[in-house]
N, C-alpha and C positions, 0 to 999 in steps of 0.2 A: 244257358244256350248249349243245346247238345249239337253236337257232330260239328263244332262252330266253322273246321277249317275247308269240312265238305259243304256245308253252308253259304262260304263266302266262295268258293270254286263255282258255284252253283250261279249265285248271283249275278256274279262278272261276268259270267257266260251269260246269262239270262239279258243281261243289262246290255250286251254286245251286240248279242241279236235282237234285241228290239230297234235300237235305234240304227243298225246298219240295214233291217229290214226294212225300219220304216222311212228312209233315207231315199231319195231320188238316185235310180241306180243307173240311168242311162249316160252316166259319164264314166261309170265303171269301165274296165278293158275287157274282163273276162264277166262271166254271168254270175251274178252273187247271191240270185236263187238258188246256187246248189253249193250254196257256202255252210257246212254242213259239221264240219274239222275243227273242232273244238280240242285240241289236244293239251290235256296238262300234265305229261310225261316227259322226261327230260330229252329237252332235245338234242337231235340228233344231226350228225354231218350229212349225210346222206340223203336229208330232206332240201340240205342246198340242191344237189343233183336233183330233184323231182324226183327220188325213190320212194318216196311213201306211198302210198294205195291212193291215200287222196288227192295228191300233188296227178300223180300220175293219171287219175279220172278226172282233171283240170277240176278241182275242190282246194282253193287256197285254204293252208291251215293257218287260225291263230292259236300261237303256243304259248297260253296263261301258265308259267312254271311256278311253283312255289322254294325260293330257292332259302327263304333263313323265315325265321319265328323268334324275338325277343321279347320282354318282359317291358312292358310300356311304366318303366318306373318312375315319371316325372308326373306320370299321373295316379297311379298308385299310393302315392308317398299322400297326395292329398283326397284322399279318400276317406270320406267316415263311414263307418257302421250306423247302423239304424236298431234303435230299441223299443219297443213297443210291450205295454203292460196289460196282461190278460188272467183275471184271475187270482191274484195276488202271484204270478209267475214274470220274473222279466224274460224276454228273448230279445237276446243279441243277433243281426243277422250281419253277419262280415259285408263289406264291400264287395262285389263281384271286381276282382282284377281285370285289369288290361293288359292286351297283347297285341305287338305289332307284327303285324306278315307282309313278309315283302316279295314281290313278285316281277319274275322278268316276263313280258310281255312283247313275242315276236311275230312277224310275219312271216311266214314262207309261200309265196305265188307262184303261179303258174307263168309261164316262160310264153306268154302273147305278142306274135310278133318279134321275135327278139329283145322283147320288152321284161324283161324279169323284174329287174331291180326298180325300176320306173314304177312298174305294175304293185310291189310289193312297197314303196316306198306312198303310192297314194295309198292302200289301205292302212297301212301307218298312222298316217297324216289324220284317216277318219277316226281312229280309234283312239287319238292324239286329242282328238274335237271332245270326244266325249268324256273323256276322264277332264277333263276341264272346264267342263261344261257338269258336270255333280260332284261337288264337296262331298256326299253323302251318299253313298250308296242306296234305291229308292227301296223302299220296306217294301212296294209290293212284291220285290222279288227274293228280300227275306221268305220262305214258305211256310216256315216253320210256327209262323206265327197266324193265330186267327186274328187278334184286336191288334192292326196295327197302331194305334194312339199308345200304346204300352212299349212299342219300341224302341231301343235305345237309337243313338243315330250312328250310324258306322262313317267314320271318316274315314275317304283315301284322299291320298294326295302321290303327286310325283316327287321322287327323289332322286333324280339318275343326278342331278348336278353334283347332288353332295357325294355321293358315291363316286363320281368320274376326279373329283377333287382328292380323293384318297388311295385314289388305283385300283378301290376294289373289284369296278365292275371286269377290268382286262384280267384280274384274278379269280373272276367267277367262271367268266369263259373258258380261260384255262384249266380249271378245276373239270369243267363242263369235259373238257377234250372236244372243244367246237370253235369254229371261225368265228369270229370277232363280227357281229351285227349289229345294227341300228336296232335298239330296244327301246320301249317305257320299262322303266325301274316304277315300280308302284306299292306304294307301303299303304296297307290299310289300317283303321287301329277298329279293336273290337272288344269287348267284356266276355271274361267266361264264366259261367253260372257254376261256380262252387260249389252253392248252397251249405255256407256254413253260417251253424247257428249255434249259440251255448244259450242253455236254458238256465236261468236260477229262481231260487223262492226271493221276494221279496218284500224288507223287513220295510215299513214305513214310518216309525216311531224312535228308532233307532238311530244314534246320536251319528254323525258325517265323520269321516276319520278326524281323530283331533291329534295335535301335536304335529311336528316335521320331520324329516327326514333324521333318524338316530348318528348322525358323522358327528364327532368330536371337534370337528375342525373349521377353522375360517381361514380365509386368506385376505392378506390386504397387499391389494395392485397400487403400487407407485406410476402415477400419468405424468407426461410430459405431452404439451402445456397444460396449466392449471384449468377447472373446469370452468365456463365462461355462461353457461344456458342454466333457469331453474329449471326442477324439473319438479313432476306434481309429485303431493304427499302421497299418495297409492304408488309405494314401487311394483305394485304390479303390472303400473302402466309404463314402464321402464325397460328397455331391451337391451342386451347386450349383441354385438356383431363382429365376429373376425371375420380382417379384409387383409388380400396381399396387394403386392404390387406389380404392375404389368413391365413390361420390359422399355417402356418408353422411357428414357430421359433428356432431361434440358440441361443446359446449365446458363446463367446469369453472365452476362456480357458488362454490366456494369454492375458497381456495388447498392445492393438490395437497404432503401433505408428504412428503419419501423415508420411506422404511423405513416406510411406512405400506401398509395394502391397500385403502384405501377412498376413492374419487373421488364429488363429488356434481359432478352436471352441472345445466344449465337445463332443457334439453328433451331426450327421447330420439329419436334420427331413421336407426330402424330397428334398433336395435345388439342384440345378442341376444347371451343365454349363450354362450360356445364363441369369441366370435368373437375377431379378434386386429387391435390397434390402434396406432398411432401417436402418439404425443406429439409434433408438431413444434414444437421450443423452441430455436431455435438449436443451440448447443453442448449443449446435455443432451437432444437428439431419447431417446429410448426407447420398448421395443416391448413392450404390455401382452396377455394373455390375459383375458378376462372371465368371472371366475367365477360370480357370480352379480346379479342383478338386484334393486333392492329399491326399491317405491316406497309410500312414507310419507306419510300425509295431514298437513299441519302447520295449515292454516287451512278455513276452509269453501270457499276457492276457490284453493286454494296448496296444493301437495305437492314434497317432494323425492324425487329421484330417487337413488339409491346403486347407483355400482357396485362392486361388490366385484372385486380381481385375485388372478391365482393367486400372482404372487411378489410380495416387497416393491417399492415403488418405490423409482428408485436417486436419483430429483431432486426439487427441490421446483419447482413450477412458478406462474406468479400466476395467479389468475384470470381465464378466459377467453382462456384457450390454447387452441388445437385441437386434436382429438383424431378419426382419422380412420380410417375401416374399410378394413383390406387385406383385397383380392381372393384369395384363398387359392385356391378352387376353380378360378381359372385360372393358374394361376404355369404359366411357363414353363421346363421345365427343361430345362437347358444341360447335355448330354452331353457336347461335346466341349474340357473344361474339365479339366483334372488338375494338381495341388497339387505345388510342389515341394518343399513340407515341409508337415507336420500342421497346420491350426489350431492355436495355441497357446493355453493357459488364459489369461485377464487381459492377453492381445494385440488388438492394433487391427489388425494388418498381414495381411495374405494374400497371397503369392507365388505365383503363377498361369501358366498353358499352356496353350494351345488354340485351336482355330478359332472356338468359338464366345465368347469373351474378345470380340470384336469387337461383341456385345448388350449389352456392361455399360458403362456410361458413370456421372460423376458427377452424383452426386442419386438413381441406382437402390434401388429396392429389393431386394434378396434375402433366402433367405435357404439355412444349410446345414444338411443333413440326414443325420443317421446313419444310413446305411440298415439297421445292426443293429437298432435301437433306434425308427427311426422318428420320434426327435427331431427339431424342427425350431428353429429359434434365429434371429432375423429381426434383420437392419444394412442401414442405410443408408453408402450408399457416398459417402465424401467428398471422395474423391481416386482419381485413376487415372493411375497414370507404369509409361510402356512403358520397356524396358531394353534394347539394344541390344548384347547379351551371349550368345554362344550359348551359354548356361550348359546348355541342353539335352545338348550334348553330354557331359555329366556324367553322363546315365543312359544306360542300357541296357535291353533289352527280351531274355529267355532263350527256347527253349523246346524242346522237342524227342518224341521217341518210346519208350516203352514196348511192347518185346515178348517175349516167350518164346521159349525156347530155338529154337522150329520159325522164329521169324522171325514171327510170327502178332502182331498189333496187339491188345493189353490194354488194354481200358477199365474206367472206373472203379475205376482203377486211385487211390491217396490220394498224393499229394505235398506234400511240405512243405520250406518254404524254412527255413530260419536265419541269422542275422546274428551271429557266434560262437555262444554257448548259447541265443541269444535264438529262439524261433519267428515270424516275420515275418506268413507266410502258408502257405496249404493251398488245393490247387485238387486236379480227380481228372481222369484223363487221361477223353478225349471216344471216341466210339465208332470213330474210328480211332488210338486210343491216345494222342493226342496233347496238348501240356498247354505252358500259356504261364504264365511272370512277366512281371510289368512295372516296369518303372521303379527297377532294380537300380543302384546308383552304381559306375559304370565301374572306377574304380579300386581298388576296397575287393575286399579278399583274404580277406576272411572269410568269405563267402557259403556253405552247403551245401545238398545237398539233400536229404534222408531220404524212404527209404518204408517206413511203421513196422510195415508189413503183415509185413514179414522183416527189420525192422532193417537195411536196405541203405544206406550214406550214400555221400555223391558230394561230394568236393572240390569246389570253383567256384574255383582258386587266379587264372585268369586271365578275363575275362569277355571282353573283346577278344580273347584266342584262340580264345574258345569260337565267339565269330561268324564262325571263319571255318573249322570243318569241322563235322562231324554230332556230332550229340549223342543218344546214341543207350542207352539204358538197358535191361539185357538181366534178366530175371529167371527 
């Protein structure tokens, strides 16, 4: 998208006068046929006075300013690339980024009647209607484009709440050197065309990376409480998440007893159904859901509070323990974290790999999540001891190519792993046929691979041979 920011200047203007043109103008004060003042230069005091050219030939101005430009990185972060194969050549082509422009959006009118502010306060009002009335800025006023169906969609929205919440906007003004006015604060969000691409040859035959990450090290994380959920044999369907804690706490008005579901507290400070909580008690820390909320009149100026949980409690705790709300809505999750064996049922232990292992220190919170299931199950970390063992070198990583008799690349194609008669995993080969396992143990001779589309199976007898020519699956 070239000139993206004269574009969207462009638009809003276009978009202004359309709908204040085609708008019933006879409750207007002043004549809005010669509403003409499109101004997006920083404004000025002086237009309060009626000194501008416009003001002064009765042409109320709207003053679209552009006053900040950010990097829209909430949407960025999730953005993929696009690859497409031509020729035996792959081309990567970047995501085009987002960017947010924020705009102050005022009136200056003409002084009808000694109507000024009345006068400027209804054209407000209309230009109020129309930013609220389009989510989307309309593409026919995009120009730049022929085939509008290829458009991306430009969202605005108003922001002045969030802004008046922070003080910013009384510091815009001031920056401005201008009197404090009634504005729409207006953020639009947009894409800008980069146009980046990396070009490479590609090989088709050629084995998928094999083997993991070269680090020498594991770590095993000590949990409190023991683990209570299974979780499936693919730790790849396994997450890891750091959570902190928000500044709300309770505490327990009578004593907390296990295998019980019901807590009374003193005061309630903030905690709501749904949420998920902390018992920090030493050696019997544990992590509650809230089921439901219950508050009881006992005296004309005394009520108790009950909270109900969703599982039994597993400790008894004394009165006036703390009890404190985890941040859920912001856990951080740790991608780059893989299991060297399953969570176990009625275990404390977790044997761990990764780059991101280096976020998790003792006293954290996390917690692990089935990504089948969506389950989540929350410990405190009590211990963390690195190991000085390339036990890594114990797995391995397969993977290779799927094609037809012509040599022509099959996707979606179903693969499935085994560990003797056991099914491990299933993945389907990718649109250039191609299909990864992970974290296979190097020396086990049992491995196969079926594709159950035709009953085809595939010894695995050596995996360290396999890494070292093509693997190449002809159907």
């Amino acid at each position: 998208m070239k000139d993206v920011i004269g574009l969207i200047d462009s638009a809003l203007e276009k978009l202004f006068k359309e709908k204040l043109f085609g708008s019933d103008k006879s409750s207007y004060p002043f004549s809005i046929n010669s509403y003409e003042a499109y101004s997006h230069s920083i404004p000025q005091k002086n237009w309060c006075a009626g000194k501008h050219e416009s003001v002064a030939d009765n042409h109320p101005i709207i003053n679209i300013y552009l006053f900040d430009i950010q990097e829209a990185k909430e949407l960025n972060q999730s953005s993929d690339a696009t690859t497409s194969i031509n020729e035996n050549k792959i081309t990567k082509i970047e995501a085009n980024p987002y960017i947010h422009l924020f705009y102050i959006i005022t009136v200056y009118g003409i002084n009808t009647n000694n109507n000024l502010i009345e006068n400027e306060h209804q054209l407000l009002s209309e230009l109020l209607k129309i930013v609220l009335s389009n989510k989307y800025i309309p593409k026919k006023h995009l120009y730049e484009y022929e085939v509008q169906s290829s458009l991306p969609k430009i969202a605005m929205e108003l922001v002045h709440t969030k802004l008046l919440e922070t003080g910013d906007s009384l510091n815009i003004w001031s920056a401005l050197d201008q009197y404090l006015k009634p504005a729409l604060y207006l953020k639009v969000t947009v894409p800008v065309n980069i146009d980046k691409k990396i070009e490479s040859s590609m090989v088709l035959s050629k084995m998928i990376q094999l083997g993991v990450p070269s680090s020498k090290y594991y770590y095993t994380l000590a949990l409190r409480p023991s683990i209570s959920n299974d979780y499936p044999n693919n730790n790849d369907q396994i997450s890891i998440a750091k959570v902190n804690l928000t500044s709300s706490v309770v505490k327990n008005k009578e004593k907390i007893v296990s295998n019980q579901t019901n807590i009374v507290i003193y005061k309630n400070d903030g905690i709501e159904a749904g949420d998920i909580l902390i018992i920090k008690d030493e050696d019997k820390t544990e992590f509650i859901t809230i089921n439901d909320i219950q508050i009881i009149s006992i005296a004309e100026s005394d009520t108790k509070i009950i909270f109900t949980v969703r599982n039994k409690l597993l400790y008894d705790h004394e009165v006036g323990t703390e009890l404190r709300k985890i941040d859920v809505a912001n856990a951080q999750i740790l991608n780059d974290i893989h299991f060297i064996s399953i969570p176990q049922l009625n275990k404390n232990i977790l044997k761990i790999f990764g780059s991101d292992v280096k976020y998790l220190e003792k006293n954290d919170l996390i917690y692990l999540i089935d990504k089948n299931t969506t389950q989540k199950e929350y410990f405190q970390i009590i211990n963390k001891t690195d190991h000085n063992i390339d036990i890594l070198s114990q797995f391995i990583q397969i993977g290779g190519i799927v094609k037809n008799a012509k040599k022509i690349p099959l996707k979606n194609i179903k693969i499935q792993l085994f560990k003797k008669s056991i099914l491990i995993e299933s993945t389907t080969t990718n649109v250039d046929g191609q299909f990864t396992f992970s974290r296979l143990e190097a020396e086990c001779k049992d491995y196969s691979l079926k594709i159950p589309d035709i009953s085809k199976n595939i010894k695995l007898n050596n995996l360290k041979r396999i890494s070292q020519k093509e693997l190449i699956i002809t159907i």
